[in-house]
C-alpha positions as CSV (number, residue, x, y, z in Angstrom):
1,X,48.3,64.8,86.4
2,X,51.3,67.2,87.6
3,X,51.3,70.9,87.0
4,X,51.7,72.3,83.3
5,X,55.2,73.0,83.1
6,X,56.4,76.2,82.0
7,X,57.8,77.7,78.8
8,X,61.2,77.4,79.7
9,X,61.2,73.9,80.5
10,X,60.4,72.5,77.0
11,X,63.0,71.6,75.2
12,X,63.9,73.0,71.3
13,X,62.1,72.6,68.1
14,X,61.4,68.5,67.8
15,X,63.6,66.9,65.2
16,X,61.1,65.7,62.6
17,X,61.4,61.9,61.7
18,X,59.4,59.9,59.5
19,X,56.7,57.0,60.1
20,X,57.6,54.2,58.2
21,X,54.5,53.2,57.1
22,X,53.5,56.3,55.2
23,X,56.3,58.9,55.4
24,X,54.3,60.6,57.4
25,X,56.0,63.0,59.5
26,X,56.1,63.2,62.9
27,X,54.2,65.9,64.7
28,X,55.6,66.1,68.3
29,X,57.4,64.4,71.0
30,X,56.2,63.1,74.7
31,X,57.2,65.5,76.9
32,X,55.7,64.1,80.5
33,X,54.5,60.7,81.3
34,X,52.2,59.9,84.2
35,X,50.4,57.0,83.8
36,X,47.0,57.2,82.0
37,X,47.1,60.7,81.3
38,X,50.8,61.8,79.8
39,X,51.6,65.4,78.2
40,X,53.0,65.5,74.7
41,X,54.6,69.0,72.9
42,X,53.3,69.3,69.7
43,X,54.7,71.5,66.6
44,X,52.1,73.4,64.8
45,X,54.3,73.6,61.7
46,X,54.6,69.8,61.0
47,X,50.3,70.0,62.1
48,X,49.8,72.3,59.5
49,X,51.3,70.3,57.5
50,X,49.6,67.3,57.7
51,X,45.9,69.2,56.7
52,X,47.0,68.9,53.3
53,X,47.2,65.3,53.8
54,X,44.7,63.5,51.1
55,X,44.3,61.2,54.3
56,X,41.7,62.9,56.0
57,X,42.4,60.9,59.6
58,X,45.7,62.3,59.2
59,X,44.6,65.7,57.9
60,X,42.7,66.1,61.1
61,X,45.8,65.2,63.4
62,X,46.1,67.4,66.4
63,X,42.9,67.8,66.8
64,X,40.7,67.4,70.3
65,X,39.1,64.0,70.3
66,X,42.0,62.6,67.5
67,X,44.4,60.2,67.8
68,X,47.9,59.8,68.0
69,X,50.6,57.1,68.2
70,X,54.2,56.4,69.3
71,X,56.3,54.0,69.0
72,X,58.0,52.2,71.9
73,X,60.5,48.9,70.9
74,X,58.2,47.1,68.3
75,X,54.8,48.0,69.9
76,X,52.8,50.9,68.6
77,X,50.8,52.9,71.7
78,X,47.7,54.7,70.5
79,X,46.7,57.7,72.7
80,X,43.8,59.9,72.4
81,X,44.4,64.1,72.4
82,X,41.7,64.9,75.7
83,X,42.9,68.9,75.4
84,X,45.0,71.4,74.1
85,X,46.9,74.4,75.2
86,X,49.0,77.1,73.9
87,X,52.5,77.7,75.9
88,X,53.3,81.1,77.1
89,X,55.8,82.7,75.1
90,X,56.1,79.8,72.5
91,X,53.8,80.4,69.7
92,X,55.9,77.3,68.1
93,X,54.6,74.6,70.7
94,X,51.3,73.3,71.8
95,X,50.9,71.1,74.9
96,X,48.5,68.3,74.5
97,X,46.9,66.0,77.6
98,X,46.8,62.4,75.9
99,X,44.7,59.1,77.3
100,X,46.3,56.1,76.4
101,X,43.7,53.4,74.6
102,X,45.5,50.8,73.8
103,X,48.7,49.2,71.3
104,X,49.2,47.2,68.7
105,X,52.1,45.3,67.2
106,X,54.7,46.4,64.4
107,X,54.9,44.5,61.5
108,X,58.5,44.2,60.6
109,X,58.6,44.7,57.1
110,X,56.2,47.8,56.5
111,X,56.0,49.4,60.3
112,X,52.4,49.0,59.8
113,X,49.9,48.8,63.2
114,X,48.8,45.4,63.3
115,X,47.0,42.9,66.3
116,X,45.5,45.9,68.3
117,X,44.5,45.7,72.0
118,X,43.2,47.8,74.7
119,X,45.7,48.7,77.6
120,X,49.5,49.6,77.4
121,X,52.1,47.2,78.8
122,X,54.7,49.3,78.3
123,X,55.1,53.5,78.2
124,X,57.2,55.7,76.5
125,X,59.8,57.7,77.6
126,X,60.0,61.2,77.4
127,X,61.7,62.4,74.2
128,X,59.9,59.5,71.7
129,X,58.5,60.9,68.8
130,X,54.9,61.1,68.2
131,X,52.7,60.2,65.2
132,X,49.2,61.0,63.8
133,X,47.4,57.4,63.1
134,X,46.3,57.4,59.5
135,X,43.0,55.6,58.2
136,X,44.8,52.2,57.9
137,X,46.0,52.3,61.7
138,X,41.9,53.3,62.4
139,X,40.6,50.0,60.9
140,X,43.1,47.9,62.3
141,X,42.1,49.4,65.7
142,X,38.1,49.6,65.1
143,X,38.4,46.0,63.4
144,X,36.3,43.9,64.8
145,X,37.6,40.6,65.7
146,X,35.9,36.6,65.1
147,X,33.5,37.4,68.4
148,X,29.8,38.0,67.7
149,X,29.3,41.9,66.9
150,X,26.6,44.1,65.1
151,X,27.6,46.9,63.3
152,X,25.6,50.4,64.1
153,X,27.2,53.2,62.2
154,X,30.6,54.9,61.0
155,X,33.6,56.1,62.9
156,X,34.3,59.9,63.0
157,X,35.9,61.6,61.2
158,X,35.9,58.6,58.5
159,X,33.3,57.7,56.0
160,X,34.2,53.8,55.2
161,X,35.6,52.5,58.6
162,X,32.7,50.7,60.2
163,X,31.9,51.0,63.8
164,X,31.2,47.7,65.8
165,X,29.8,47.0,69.2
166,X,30.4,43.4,71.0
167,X,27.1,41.6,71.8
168,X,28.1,39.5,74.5
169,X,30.7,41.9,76.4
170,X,28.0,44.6,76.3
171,X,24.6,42.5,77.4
172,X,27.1,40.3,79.9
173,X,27.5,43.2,81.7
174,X,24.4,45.9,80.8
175,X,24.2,48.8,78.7
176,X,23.0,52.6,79.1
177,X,21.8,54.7,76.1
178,X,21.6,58.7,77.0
179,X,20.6,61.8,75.4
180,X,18.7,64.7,74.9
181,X,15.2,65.2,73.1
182,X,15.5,66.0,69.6
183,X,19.3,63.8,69.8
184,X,18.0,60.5,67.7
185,X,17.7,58.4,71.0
186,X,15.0,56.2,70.0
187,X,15.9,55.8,66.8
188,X,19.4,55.1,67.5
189,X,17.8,52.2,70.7
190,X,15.7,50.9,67.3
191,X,18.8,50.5,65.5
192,X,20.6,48.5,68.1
193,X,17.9,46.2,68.8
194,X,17.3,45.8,65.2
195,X,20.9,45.0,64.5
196,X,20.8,42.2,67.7
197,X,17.3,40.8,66.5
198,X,19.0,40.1,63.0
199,X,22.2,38.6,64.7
200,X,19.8,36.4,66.8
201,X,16.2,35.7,65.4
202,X,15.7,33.0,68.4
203,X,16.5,35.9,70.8
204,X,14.4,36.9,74.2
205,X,14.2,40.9,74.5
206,X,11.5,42.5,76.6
207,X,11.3,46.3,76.2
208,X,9.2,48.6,78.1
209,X,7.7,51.5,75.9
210,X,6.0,54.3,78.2
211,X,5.1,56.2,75.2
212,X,4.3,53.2,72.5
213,X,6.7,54.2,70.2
214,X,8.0,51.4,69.2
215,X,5.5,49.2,68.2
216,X,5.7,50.9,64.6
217,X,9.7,50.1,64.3
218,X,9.4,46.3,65.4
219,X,6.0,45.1,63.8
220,X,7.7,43.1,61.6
221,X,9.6,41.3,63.9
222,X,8.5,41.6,67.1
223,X,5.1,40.8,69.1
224,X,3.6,43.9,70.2
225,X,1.4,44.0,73.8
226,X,-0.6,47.0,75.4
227,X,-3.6,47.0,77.2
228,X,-5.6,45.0,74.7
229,X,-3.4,42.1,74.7
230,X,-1.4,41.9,77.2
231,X,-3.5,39.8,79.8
232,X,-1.1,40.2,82.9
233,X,-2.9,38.1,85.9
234,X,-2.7,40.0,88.5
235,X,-2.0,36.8,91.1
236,X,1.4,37.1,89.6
237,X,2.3,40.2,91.8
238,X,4.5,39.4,95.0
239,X,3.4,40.7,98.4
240,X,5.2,43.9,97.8
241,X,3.6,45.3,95.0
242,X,-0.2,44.0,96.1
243,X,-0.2,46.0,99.1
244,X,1.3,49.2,96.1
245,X,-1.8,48.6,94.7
246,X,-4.1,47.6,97.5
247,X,-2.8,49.5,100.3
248,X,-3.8,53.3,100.7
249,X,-2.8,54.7,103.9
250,X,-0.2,55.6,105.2
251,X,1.9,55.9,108.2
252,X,1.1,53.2,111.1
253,X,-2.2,52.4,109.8
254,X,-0.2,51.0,106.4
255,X,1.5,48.7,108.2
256,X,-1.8,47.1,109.6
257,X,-3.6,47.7,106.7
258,X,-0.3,45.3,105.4
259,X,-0.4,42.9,108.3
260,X,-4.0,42.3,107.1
261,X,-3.7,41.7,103.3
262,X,-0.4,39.7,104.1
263,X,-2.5,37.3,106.4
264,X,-5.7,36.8,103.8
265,X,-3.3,36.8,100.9
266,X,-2.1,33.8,101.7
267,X,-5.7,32.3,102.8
268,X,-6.7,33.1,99.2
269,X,-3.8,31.3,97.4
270,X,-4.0,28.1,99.8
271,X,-7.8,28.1,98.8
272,X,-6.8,28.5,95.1
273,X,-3.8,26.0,94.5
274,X,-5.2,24.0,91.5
275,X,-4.6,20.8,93.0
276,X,-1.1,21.1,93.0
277,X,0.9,20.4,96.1
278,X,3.1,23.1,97.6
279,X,4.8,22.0,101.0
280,X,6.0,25.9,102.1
281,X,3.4,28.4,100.3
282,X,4.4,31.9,101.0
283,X,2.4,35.1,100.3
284,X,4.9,36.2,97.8
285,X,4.5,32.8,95.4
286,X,2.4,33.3,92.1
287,X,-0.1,30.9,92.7
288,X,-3.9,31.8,91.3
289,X,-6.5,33.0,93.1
290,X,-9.9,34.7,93.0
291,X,-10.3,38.5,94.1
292,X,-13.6,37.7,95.4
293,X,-11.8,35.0,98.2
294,X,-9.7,37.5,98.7
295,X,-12.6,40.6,99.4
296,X,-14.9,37.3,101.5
297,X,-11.6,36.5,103.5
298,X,-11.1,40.3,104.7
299,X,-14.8,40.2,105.3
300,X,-14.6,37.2,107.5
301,X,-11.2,38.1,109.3
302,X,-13.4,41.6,109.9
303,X,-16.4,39.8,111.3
304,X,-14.1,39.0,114.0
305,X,-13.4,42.3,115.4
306,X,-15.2,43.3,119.0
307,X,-15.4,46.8,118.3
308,X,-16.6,48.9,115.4
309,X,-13.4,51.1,115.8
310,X,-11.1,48.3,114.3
311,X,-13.0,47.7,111.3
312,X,-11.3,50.4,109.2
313,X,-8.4,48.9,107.5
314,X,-11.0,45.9,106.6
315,X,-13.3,48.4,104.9
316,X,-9.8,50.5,103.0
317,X,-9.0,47.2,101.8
318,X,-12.3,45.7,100.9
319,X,-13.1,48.9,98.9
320,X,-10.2,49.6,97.2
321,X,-10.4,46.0,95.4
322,X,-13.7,46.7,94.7
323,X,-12.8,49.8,93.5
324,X,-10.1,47.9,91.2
325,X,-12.3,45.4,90.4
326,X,-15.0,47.5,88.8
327,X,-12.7,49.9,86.8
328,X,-12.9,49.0,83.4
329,X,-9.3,50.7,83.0
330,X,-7.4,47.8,85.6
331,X,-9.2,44.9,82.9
332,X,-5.8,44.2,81.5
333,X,-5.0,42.9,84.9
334,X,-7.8,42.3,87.2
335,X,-10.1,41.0,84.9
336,X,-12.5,38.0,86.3
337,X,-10.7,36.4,83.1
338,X,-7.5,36.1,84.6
339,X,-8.2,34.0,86.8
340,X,-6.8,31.1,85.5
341,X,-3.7,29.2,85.7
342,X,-1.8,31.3,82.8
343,X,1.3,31.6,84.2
344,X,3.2,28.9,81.3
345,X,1.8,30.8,78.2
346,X,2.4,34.4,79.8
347,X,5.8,33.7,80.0
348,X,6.1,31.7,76.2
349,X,4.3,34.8,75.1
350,X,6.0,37.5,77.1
351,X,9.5,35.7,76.7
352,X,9.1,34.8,73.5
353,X,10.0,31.2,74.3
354,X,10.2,29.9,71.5
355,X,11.0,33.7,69.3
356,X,9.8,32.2,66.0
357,X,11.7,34.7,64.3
358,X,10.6,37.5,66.2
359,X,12.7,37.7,69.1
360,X,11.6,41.2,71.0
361,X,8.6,41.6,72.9
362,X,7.9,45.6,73.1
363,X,5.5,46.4,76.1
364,X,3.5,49.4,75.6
365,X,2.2,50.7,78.9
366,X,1.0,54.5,77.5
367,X,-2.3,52.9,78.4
368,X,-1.7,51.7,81.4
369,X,-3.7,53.9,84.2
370,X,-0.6,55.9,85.9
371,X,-1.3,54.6,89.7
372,X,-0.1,51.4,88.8
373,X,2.3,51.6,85.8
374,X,5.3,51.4,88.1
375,X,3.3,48.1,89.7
376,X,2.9,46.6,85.9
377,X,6.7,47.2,84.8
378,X,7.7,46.2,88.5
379,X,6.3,42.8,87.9
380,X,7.2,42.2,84.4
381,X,11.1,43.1,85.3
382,X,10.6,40.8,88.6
383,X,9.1,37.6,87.2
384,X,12.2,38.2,84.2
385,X,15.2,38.1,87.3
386,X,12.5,35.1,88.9
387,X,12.5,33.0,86.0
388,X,16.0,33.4,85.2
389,X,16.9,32.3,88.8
390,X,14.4,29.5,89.2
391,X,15.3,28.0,85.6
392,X,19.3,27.7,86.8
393,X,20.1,23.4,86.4
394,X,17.7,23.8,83.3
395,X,19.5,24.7,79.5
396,X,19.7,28.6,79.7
397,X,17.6,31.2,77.8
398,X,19.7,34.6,78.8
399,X,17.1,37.6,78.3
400,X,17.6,41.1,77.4
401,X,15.0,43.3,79.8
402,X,15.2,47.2,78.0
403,X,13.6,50.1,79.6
404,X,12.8,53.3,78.1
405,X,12.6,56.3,80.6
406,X,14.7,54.1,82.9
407,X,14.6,57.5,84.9
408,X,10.6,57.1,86.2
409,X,11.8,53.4,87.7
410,X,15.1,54.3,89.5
411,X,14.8,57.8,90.4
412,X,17.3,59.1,92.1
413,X,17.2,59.7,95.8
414,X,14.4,57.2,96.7
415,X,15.6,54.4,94.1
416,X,14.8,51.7,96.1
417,X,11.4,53.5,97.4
418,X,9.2,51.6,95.4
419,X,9.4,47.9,94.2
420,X,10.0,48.7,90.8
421,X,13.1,50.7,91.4
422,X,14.8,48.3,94.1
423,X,14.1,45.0,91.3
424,X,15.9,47.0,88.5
425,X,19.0,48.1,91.1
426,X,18.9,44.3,91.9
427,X,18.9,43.5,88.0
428,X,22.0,46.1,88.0
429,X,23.9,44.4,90.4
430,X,22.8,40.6,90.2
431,X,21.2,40.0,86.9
432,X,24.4,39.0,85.4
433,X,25.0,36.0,87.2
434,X,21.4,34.5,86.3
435,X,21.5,35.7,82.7
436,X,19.6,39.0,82.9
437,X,21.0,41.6,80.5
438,X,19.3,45.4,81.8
439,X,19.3,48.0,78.8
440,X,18.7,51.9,80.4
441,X,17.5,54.5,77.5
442,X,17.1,57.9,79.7
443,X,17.5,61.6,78.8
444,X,17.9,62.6,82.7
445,X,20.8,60.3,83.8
446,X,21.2,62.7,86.4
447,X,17.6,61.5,87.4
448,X,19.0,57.8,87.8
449,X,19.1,56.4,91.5
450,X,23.4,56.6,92.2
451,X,25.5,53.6,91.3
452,X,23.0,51.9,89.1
453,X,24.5,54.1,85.9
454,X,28.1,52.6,87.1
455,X,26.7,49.1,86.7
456,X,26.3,49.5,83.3
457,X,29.3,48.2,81.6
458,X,28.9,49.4,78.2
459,X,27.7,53.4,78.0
460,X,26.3,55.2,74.9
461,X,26.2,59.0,75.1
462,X,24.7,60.9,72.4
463,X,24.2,65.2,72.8
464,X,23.7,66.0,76.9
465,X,23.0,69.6,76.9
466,X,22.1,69.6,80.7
467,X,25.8,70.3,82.9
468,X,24.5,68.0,85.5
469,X,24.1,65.4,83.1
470,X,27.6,66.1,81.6
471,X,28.8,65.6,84.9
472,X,26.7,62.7,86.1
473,X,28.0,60.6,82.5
474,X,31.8,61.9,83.1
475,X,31.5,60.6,86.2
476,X,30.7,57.0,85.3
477,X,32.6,56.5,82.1
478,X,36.4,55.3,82.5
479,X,39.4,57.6,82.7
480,X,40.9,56.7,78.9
481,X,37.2,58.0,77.8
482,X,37.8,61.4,79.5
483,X,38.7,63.1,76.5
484,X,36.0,61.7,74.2
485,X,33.2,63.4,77.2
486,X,34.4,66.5,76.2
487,X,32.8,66.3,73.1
488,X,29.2,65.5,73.9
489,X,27.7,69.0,74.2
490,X,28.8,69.1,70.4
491,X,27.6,66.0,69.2
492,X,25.5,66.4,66.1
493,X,22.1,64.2,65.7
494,X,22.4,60.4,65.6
495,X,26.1,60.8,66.8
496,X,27.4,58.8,70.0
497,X,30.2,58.8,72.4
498,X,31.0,54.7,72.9
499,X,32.9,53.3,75.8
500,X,33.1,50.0,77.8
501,X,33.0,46.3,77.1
502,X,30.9,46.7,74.3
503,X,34.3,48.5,72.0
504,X,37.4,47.9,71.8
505,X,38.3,51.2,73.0
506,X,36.2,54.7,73.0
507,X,34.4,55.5,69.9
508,X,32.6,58.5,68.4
509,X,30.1,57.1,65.7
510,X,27.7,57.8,63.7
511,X,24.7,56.3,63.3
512,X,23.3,54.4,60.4
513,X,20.0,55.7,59.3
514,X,17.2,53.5,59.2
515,X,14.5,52.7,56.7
516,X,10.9,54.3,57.5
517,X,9.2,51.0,58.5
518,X,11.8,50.5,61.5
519,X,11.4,53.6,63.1
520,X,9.8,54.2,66.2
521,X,7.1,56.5,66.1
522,X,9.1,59.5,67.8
523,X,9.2,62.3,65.2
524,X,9.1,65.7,66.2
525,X,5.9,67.8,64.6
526,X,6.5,70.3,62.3
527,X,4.7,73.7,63.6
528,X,5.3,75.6,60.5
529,X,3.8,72.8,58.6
530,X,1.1,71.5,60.7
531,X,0.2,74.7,61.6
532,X,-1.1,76.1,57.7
533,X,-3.8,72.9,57.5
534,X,-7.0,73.4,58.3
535,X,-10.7,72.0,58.2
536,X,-12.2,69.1,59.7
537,X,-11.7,70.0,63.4
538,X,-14.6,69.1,64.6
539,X,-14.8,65.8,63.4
540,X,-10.9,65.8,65.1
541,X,-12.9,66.9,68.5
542,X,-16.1,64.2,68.3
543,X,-13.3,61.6,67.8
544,X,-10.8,62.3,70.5
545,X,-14.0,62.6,73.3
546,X,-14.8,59.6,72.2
547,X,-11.8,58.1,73.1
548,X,-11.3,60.1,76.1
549,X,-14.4,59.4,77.4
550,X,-14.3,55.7,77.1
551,X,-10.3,55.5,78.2
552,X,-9.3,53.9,75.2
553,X,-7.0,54.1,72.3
């Protein structure tokens, strides 16, 4: 963008012409054209006009965040108004940055906007008149076309014109949903996975809930798992994330202690194949196995030492599963149970292969112990990117993988530090070409490990009230949404900034509200209410020990 000219440089009061479609005056001319962003003069006279407009697109025209439109041989461009500005000395003329969206045809007979698309083929010169877009011109552009869509809300500032996102464009290619507390975030995530469970009944959508949320929005039509239910063998962890779990030192020693579990891993899973013949096992392949081969092989393997002095990474190891073993808490996982060959009906149940009309699977891990929540939601996103890759030659089954507080997974800085955080970055980068859709919901996207954000090709950003945020989401979004940014810190509840595959081009929206049995169990409490009831405290108290004391829910 070139320098704001000066007040001498613009040119006399614009000759006001009309819009065919309407009458509507025009508003300003386009004084400067540089590519995506371009500088139009606008006249406050034939603004103020317009706000008596019973239109009330067009009776917000000139406005940050509005649209305008220009006309350029039988094309109509639409351009977006990023910011405004005053010119020195001319109280008669406002300079405007625009971002180009998109264009749309002319229709002959009524100069209507018809046929909208994204880009501009061709730019004005400086000189063309300049339009506000009315109502009519906003549903033509908004419109959604014949591909498959869901409908989430309304388009500010209009009441009627409804507000579409693209399913395939935006899971082909991953989707981020940011904001605040307090901005509507999980009940806005409820909405959209309510609107693409409806679309697709026989879908496959695993989310992971670190709070368990949403088990009350989707109990109608999704199968709900915690630690009760979930019955995750542990033999289905990789290498990696056994030695996360099993592994507790640190520096040189981890890597022996490593070398060791690597070596009698493996012993334990040949020992355990089930009869079934595997040519090349590797310590990474999710074959069943019993913990107690696993605690006798690292017993046997120490029985071999010379010295006394080498028997310490045995004993870490051997203790620590013993450790595991006898915590009631790890029974989700490492339960004697498990031991069998579940691998099949963990991923029908998991997967929801078939969906039977309820295609989401939410995860609740709230009752997962903390030391190995990472490990749970590390394996659950792994063996979704491993089944997608190992099923390629067979009839596809594309799954949707969502993760709330995608933050805790990929933090920024040591994103790939941990094995959760480098399958997710993989899942960013690679899970399209296998079918893996990655949904991020995060109030901290500043928090997010670099570049993962940018692989999200569809970005929903409600209120940000954190400038690092701001700047983090600016950062990432495309240069035509620039203007629309601007606009977060003011966003009202339940309202979004849209942009990317998933629209046609940028859209604010508002969200549709959503009956009481689909919402996610998220709602602020009320202090001044919850604070005048009283009685019964004790039996509040006895209750919650209980639980407490027997680390259950």
């Amino acid at each position: 963008m070139t320098e704001m000219p000066s007040a001498h440089s613009f040119a006399p009061n614009v000759q006001l012409t009309r819009a065919p479609d309407r009458g509507v005056a025009c508003i300003g001319m386009v004084f400067e054209i540089a590519g995506s962003s371009s500088l139009v003069m606008l006249d406050p006279l034939a603004l103020e006009a317009t706000m008596g407009d019973p239109d009330p697109v067009i009776a917000t025209a000139g406005s940050v965040g509005s649209q305008i439109k220009m006309r350029v041989g039988g094309t109509w461009l639409i351009a977006n108004i990023r910011s405004l500005k005053l010119i020195d000395g001319h109280d008669d003329r406002i300079a405007a940055t625009v971002d180009f969206l998109g264009e749309g045809d002319e229709e002959k007979l009524t100069g209507k906007l018809y046929k909208f698309r994204r880009g501009v083929t061709r730019y004005p010169t400086p000189g063309c008149a300049v339009f506000p877009v009315s109502t009519g011109d906003l549903k033509q552009i908004y419109a959604a076309d014949d591909r498959a869509h869901i409908e989430i809300g309304t388009v500010y500032p209009t009441k009627d014109i409804r507000a579409a996102l693209y399913v395939d464009a935006m899971l082909g290619k991953h989707f981020a949903l940011l904001g605040s507390t307090g901005t509507g975030k999980s009940t806005s995530a409820a909405l959209i996975l309510h609107r693409i469970c409806e679309l697709s009944p026989q879908g496959h959508i695993v989310m992971v809930d670190p709070h368990g949320e949403y088990a009350a929005a989707f109990k109608g039509n999704g199968a709900i798992y915690d630690v009760s239910n979930l019955q995750m063998p542990y033999w289905l962890m990789n290498f990696e994330e056994h030695c996360e779990v099993f592994v507790t030192s640190s520096g040189s020693e981890k890597q022996i202690d490593a070398d060791i579990l690597a070596k009698c891993l493996l012993m334990a899973r040949a020992k355990g194949r089930l009869g079934q013949e595997i040519s090349k096992l590797t310590v990474d392949a999710p074959v069943p196995y019993l913990l107690s081969d696993l605690t006798n092989l690292i017993g046997l393997e120490m029985g071999k030492m010379d010295r006394a002095g080498d028997t310490a990474p045995y004993l870490r190891l051997r203790t620590k599963i013993d450790e595991i073993k006898a915590d009631p808490r790890y029974g989700f996982m490492f339960s004697g149970m498990l031991v069998a060959d579940t691998m099949a009906s963990f991923i029908e149940r998991i997967f929801r292969l078939p969906g039977d009309g309820k295609p989401i699977s939410i995860i609740d891990v709230s009752g997962v112990p903390s030391e190995i929540t990472s490990v749970v939601v590390a394996v659950l996103s792994r063996m979704v990117f491993d089944f997608a890759i190992w099923s390629r030659g067979e009839p596809q089954r594309p799954i949707l993988l969502v993760c709330e507080e995608a933050h805790r997974y990929i933090p920024a800085g040591n994103g790939d530090g941990s094995s959760v955080g480098r399958i997710l970055s993989r899942i960013a980068k690679e899970g399209r070409k296998y079918g893996v859709s990655l949904g991020l919901i995060t109030q901290r996207p500043s928090d997010l490990a670099e570049g993962v954000l940018s692989q999200c090709g569809t970005i929903i950003a409600m209120r940000l009230n954190n400038d690092r945020d701001q700047a983090f989401v600016r950062a990432a979004m495309p240069e035509g949404a620039r203007g629309f940014l601007d606009s977060i810190p003011a966003l009202r509840n339940r309202e979004c900034i849209i942009c990317g595959e998933g629209v046609a081009i940028p859209i604010r929206v508002s969200f549709d509200s959503l009956a009481d049995d689909k919402r996610p169990a998220s709602d602020d409490p009320l202090f001044s209410q919850l604070w005048r009831q009283t009685g019964g405290e004790g039996e509040i108290i006895t209750r919650t020990l209980k639980r407490w004391r027997a680390q259950g829910r």
